[in-house]
C-alpha positions as CSV (number, residue, x, y, z in Angstrom):
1,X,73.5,13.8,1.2
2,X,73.6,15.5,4.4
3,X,71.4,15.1,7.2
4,X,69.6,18.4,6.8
5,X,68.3,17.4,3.5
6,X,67.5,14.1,4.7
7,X,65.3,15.2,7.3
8,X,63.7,17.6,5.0
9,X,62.6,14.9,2.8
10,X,60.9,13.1,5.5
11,X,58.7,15.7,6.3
12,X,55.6,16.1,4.3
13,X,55.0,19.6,2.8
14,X,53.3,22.3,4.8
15,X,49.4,22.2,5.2
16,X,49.0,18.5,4.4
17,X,47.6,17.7,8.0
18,X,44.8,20.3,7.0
19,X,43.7,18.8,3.7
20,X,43.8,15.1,5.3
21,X,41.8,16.6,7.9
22,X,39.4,18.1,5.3
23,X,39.1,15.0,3.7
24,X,38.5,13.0,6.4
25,X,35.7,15.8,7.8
26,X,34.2,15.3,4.3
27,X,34.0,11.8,4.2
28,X,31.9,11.8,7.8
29,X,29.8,14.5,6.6
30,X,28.9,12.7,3.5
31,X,28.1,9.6,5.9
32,X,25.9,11.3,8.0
33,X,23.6,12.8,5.4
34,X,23.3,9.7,4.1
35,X,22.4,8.0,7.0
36,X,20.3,11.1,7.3
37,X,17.8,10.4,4.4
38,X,18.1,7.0,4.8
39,X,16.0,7.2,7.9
40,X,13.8,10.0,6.9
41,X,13.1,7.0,3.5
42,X,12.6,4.7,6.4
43,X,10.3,6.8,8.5
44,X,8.1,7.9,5.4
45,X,8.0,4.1,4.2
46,X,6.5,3.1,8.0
47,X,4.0,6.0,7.5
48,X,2.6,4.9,4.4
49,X,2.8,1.1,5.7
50,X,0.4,2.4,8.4
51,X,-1.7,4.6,6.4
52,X,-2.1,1.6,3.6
53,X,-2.8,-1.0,7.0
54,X,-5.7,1.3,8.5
55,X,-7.4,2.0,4.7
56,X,-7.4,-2.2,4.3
57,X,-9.2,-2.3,8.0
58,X,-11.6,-0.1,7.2
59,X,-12.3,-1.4,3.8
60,X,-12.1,-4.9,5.5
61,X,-15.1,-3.9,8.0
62,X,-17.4,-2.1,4.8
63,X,-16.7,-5.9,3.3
64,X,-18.0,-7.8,6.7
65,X,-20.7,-5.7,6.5
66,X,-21.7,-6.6,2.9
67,X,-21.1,-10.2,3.7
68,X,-24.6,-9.9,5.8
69,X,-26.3,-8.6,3.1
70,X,-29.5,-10.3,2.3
71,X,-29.2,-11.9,-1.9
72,X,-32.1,-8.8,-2.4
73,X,-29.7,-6.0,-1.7
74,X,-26.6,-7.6,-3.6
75,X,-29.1,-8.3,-6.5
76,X,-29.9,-4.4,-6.3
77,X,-26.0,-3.5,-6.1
78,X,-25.0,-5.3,-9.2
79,X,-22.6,-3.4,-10.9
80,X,-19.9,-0.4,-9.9
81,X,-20.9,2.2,-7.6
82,X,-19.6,4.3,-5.4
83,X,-19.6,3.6,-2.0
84,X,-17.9,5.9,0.9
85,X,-14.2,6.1,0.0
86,X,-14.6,3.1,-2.0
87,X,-15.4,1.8,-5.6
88,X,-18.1,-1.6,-4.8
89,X,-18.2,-3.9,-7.6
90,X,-20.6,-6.7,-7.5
91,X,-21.3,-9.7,-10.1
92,X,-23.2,-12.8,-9.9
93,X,-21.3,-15.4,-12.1
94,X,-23.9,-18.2,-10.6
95,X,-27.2,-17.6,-9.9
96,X,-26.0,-18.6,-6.4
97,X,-22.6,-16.9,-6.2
98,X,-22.1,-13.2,-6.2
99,X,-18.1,-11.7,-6.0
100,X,-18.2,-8.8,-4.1
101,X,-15.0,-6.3,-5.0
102,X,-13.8,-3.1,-3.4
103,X,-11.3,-1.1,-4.9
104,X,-10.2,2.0,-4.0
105,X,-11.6,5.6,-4.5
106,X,-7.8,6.7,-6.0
107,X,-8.1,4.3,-8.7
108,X,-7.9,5.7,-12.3
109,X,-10.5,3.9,-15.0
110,X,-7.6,1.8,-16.4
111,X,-7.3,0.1,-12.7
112,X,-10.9,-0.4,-12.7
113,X,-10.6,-2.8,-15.6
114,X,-7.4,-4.5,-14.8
115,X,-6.3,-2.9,-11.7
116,X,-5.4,-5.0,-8.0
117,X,-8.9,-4.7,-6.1
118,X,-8.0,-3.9,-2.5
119,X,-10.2,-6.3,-1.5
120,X,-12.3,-9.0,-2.9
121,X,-14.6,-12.0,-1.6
122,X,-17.2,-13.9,-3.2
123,X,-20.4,-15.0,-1.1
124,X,-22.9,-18.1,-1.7
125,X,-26.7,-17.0,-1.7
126,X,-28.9,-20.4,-1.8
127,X,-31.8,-19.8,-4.1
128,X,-35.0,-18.9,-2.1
129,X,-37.5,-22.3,-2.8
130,X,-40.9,-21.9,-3.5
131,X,-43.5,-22.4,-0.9
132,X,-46.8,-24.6,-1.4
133,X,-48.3,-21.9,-3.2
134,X,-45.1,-21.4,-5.6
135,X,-44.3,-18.1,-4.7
136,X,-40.5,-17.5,-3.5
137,X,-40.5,-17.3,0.2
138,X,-38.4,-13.9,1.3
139,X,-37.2,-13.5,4.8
């Protein structure tokens, strides 16, 4: 062998440089766009996170409010009803306890049944004693 065709076989063929260049532009492109949509995922996760955090505050103040409630108005919420943007469930499973339930306006009728309530508490309501002429006091 000579050294002409040696040094010919060293080489690599024309245009190679270009395709590894292509290659390599490809794999850094593909990198970026995914890094891309991984924050836009990221960014749209935080602003449901937020949205979800300031729907449980509000619901969380409605609740406070129905924790004052006198036994008379839970008595006349018994039941499901609509309330704002929320679903308010109330049941007496004690003549002295009541559970108090919100759920969210978005849930369907199956969640209603079986469904996560966003949130739930139960309250204690002593039983109004009779005075001395046997009627039940009320405040």
């Amino acid at each position: 062998m000579n050294t002409r065709d040696v040094r010919r076989s060293r080489h690599a063929p024309p245009g190679i440089a270009l395709l590894e260049a292509l290659v390599a532009l490809l794999i850094v492109a593909t990198s970026v766009t995914a890094g891309v949509a991984l924050a836009a995922a990221a960014t749209r996760a935080v602003d449901r996170v937020r949205e979800r955090d300031a729907a449980v505050r509000r619901a969380s103040a409605f609740l406070d409010a129905v924790a004052l409630w006198p036994r008379t108005d839970l008595d006349r919420h018994l039941g499901d009803r609509p309330e704002g943007a929320w679903t308010l469930r109330v049941d007496r499973p004690a003549p002295t306890l009541y559970r108090v339930t919100l759920l969210s306006a978005d849930s369907t009728p199956a969640s209603l049944d079986g469904g996560p309530p966003m949130l739930s508490t139960s309250l204690y309501r002593p039983v109004d004693p009779p005075n001395a002429a046997g009627r039940v006091a009320r405040p």
